[in-house]
C-alpha positions in Angstrom: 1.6 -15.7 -25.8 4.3 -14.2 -23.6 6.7 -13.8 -26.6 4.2 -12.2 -28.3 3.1 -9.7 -25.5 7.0 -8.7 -25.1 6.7 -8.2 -28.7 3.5 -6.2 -28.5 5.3 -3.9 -25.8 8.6 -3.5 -27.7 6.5 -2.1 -31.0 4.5 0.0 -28.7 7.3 1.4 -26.8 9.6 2.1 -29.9 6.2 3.5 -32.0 5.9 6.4 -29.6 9.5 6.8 -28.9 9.4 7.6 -32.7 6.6 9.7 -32.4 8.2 11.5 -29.7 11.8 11.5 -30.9 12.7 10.7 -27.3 12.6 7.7 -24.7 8.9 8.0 -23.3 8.0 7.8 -19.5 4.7 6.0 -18.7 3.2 9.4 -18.5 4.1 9.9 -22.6 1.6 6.8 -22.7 -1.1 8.2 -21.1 -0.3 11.6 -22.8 -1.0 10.2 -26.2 -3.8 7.8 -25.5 -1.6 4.8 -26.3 -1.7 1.4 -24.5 -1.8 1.6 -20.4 1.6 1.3 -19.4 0.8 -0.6 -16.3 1.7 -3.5 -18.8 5.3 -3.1 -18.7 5.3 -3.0 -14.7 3.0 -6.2 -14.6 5.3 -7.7 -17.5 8.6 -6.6 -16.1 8.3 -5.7 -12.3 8.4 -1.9 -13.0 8.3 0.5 -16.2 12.5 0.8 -15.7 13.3 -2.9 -15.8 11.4 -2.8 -19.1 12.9 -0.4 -21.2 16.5 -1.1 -19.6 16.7 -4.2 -22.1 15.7 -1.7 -24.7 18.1 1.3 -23.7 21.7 0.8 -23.7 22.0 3.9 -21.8 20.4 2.7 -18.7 21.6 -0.2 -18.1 23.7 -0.5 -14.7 22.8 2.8 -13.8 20.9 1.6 -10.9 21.8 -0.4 -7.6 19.8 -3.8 -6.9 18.4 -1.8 -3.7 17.1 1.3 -6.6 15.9 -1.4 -8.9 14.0 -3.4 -6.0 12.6 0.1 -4.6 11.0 1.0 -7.6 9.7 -2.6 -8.2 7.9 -2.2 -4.8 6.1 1.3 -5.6 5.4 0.4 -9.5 3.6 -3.1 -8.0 1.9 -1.9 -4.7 1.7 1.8 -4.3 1.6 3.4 -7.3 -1.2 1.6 -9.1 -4.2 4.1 -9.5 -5.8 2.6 -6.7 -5.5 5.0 -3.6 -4.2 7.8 -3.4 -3.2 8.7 0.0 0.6 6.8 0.1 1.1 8.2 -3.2 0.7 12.2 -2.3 2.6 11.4 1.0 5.6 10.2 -0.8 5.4 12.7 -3.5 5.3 15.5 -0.8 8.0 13.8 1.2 10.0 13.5 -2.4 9.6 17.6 -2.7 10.0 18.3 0.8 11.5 16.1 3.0 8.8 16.2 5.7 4.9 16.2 5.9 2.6 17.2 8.9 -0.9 15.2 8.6 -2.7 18.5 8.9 -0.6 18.8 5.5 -1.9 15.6 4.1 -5.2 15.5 4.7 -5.7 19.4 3.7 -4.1 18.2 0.6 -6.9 14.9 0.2 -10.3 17.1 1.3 -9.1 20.0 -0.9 -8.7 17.7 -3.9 -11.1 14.9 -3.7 -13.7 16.5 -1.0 -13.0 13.2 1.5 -11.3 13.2 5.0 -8.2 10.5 5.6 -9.3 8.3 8.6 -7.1 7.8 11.4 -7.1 3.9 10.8 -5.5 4.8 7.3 -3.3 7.7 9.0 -1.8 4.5 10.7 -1.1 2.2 7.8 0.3 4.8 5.8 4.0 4.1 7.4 3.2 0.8 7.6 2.1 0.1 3.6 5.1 2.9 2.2 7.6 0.9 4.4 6.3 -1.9 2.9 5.7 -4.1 6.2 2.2 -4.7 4.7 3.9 -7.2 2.3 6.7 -8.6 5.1 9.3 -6.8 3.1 10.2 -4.1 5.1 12.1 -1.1 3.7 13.2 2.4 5.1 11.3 4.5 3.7 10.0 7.2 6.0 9.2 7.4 9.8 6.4 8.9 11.3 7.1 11.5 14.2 3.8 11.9 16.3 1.7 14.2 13.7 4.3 14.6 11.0 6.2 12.3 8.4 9.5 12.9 7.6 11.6 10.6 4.9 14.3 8.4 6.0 17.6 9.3 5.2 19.0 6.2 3.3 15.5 6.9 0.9 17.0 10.7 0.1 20.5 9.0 -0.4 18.8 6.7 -3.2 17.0 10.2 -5.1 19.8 11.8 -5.5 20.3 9.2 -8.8 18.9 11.0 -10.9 17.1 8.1 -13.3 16.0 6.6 -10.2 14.4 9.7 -9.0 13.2 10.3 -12.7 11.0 6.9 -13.2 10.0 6.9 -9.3 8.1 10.7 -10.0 7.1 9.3 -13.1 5.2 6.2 -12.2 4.0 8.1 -9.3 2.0 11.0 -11.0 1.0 8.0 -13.2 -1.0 6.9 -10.4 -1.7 9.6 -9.3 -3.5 9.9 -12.9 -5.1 6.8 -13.1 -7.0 7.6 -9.4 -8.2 10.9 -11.0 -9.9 9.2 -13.5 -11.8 7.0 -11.8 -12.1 9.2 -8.9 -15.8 10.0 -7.6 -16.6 11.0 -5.1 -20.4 10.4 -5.4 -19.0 6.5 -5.7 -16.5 6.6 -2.7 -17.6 4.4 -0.6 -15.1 2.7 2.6 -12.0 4.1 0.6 -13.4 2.3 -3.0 -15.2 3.5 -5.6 -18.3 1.6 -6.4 -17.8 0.1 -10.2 -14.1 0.2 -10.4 -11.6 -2.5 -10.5 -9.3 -4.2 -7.5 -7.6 -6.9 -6.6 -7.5 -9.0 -3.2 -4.6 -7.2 -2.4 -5.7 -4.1 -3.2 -8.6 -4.8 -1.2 -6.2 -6.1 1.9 -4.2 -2.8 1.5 -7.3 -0.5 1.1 -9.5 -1.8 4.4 -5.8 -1.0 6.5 -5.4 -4.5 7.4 -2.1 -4.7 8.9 -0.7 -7.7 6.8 -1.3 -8.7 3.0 -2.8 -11.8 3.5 -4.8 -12.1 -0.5 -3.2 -15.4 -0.6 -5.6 -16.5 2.1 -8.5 -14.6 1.4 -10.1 -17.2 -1.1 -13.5 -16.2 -1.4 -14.2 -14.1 1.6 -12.6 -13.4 4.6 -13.5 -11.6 8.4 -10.8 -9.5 9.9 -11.6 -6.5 12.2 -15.0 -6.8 12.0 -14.6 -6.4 7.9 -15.4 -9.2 5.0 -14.7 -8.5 2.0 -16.6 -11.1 -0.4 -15.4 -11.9 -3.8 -17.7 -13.7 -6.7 -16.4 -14.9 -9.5 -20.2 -14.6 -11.7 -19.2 -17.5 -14.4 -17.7 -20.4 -12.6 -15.6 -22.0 -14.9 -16.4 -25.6 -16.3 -14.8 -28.2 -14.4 -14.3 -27.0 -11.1 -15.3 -29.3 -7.7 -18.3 -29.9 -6.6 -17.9 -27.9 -3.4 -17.0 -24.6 -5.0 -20.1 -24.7 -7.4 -21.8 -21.7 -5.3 -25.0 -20.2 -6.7 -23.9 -17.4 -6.3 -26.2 -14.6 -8.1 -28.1 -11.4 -8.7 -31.8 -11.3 -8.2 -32.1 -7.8 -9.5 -29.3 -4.8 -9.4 -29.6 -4.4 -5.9 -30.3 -7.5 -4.0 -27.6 -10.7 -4.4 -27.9 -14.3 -3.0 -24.5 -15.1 -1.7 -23.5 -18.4 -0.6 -21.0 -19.5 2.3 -18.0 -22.0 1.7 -19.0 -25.5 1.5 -19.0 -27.5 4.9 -20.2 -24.7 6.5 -23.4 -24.3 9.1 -24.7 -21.1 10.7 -22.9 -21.4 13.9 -19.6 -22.1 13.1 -17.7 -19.4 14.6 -16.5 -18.6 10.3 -20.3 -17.6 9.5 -20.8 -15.8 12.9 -18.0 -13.6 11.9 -19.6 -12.8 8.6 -22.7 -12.4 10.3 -21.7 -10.1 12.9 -19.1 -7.9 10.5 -19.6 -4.1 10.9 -18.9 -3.8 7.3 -19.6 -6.6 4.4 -18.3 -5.4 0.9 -19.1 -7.2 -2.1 -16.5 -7.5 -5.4 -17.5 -9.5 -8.4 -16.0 -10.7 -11.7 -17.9 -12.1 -14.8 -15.2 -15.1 -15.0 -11.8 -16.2 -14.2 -10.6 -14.9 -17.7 -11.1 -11.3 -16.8 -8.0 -11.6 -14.4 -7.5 -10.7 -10.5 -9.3 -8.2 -10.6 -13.0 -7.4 -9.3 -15.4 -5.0 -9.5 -16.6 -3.0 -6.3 -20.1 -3.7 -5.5 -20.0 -1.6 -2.6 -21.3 -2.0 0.9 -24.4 -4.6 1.7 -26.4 -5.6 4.4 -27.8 -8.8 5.4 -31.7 -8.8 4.5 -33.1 -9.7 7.6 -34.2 -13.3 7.9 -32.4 -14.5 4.8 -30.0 -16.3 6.7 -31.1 -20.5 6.0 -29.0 -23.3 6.4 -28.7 -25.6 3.2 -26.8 -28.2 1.2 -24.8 -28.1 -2.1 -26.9 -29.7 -4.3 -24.4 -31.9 -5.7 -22.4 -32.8 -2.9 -24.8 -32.1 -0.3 -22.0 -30.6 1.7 -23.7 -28.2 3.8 -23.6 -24.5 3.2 -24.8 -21.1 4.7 -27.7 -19.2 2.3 -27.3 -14.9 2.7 -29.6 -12.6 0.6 -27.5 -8.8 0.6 -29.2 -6.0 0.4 -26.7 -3.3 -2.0 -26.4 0.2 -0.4 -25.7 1.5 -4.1 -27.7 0.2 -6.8 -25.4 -1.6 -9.5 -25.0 0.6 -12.6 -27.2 -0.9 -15.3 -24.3 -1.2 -17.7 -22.2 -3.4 -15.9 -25.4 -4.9 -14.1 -25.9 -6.4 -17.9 -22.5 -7.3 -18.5 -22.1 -9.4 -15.2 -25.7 -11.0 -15.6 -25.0 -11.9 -19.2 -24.9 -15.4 -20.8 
């Protein structure tokens, strides 16, 4: 299957580079409504080390540091699903420098939403890429004002490098327009699109990626992000067989990890979070992503103290209260057989 996915991508890339009559960007793709070229980064690490084994022309134009750069922005910046790295480093890219009067003028003009200061703060943090324990010099933030580093402006001034960073920049820059609401924006996601754990890490400023560990939920600064998978698959243990489920579009019956009681210090935490956000995917074959539910609330006097019913480990019963009604749509498509 991963022959035939390189495959797939080669025809596709060499089908509009025809149409074209010249190499396409991932822009070209959206341009002309063909496939989402997020599949070359998630195939190849970035859009460039793609097309490289296509292009002769390319091909030891760029250093290992340029090619690990851009693998780093294509992964976790620049993928559609915030926006506020991605129009620092743009404006940094054009600029050399940005106030934060300049940045979040730029965010409430465009998408009618003010940056908070806990974001403010990991901004330096996620584009240096400390979030994921690789750190890189990227830019350096000077009391109220960012300015790029000056190793980063050494690396744009290769051209092709410079070309495919802008490139799969205003590609996500792009992909957050279009699923942009601001009707929907809720806590930095909007209700009914897709993220991943990481995403999800990145998005509630938590100061380390730490998806790996996440599992099905996880408390950290007062936050819990819950995620569902809605179709357990067929085989799994007994202890993760959670009835987890919808009662009707806005109420959901969540259950704790097994071994759990209510006053472990794990459930306490969920219990007294400030914010509970709830992600769900139909099954396991959908991917790593999950669809934002939104913000919920514990119904009052839901909380009961159980057992599996097959292992009879013991596990913590929650009924959530949605703030935002899930769209009937995909209220169907989750609750389907």
């Amino acid at each position: 299957s991963n022959l035939q996915l390189k495959k797939d991508l080669i025809d596709d890339y060499k089908r509009l580079k025809n149409k074209l009559g010249k190499m396409p960007m991932m822009c070209d793709f959206l341009d002309a409504k063909s496939r989402d070229p997020r599949s070359y980064v998630e195939y190849a690490k970035s859009y460039f080390h793609f097309i490289q084994q296509i292009e002769a022309e390319l091909q030891n134009q760029l250093s290992t540091q340029q090619k690990e750069l851009l693998s780093l922005f294509s992964l976790e910046i620049a993928n559609g699903k915030r926006i506020e790295e991605v129009a620092l480093i743009q404006t940094l890219i054009e600029k050399n420098n940005c106030t934060i009067n300049e940045l979040q003028s730029f965010i409430s003009e465009k998408y009618g939403y003010i940056i908070s200061e806990k974001t403010l703060d990991s901004l330096e943090r996620n584009l240096n890429f400390q979030f994921l324990g690789k750190e890189q010099n990227v830019l350096v933030r000077v009391n109220e004002s960012f300015d790029l580093a000056a190793g980063f402006r050494r690396e744009l001034s290769n051209e092709i490098y410079n070309k495919f960073l802008q490139d799969v920049l205003n590609y996500a820059t792009r992909k957050f327009d279009s699923i942009f609401n601001l009707g929907l924006f809720q806590n930095g996601f909007v209700i009914g699109a897709k993220y991943s754990r990481k995403d999800v890490c990145r998005i509630l400023n938590w100061e380390k990626d730490i998806s790996s560990t996440v599992y099905g939920y996880r408390t950290q600064n007062k936050q819990t992000p819950c995620f569902v998978t809605y179709r357990k698959s067929d085989g799994i243990s007994l202890g993760t067989q959670y009835n987890d489920h919808f009662i009707d579009p806005q109420t959901f019956a969540w259950e704790s990890r097994s071994n759990r009681k209510v006053d472990s210090s794990e459930i306490q935490n969920v219990i007294n979070s400030e914010l509970i956000l709830l992600f769900i995917k139909k099954s396991d074959g959908e991917g790593s992503d999950f669809y934002c539910m939104g913000e919920v609330s514990i119904i009052p006097n839901s909380i009961i103290q159980a057992q599996m019913p097959k292992s009879n480990e013991p596990v913590v019963h929650f009924k959530y209260r949605l703030k935002n009604r899930v769209e009937e749509n995909l209220y169907k498509y989750l609750t389907s057989e």
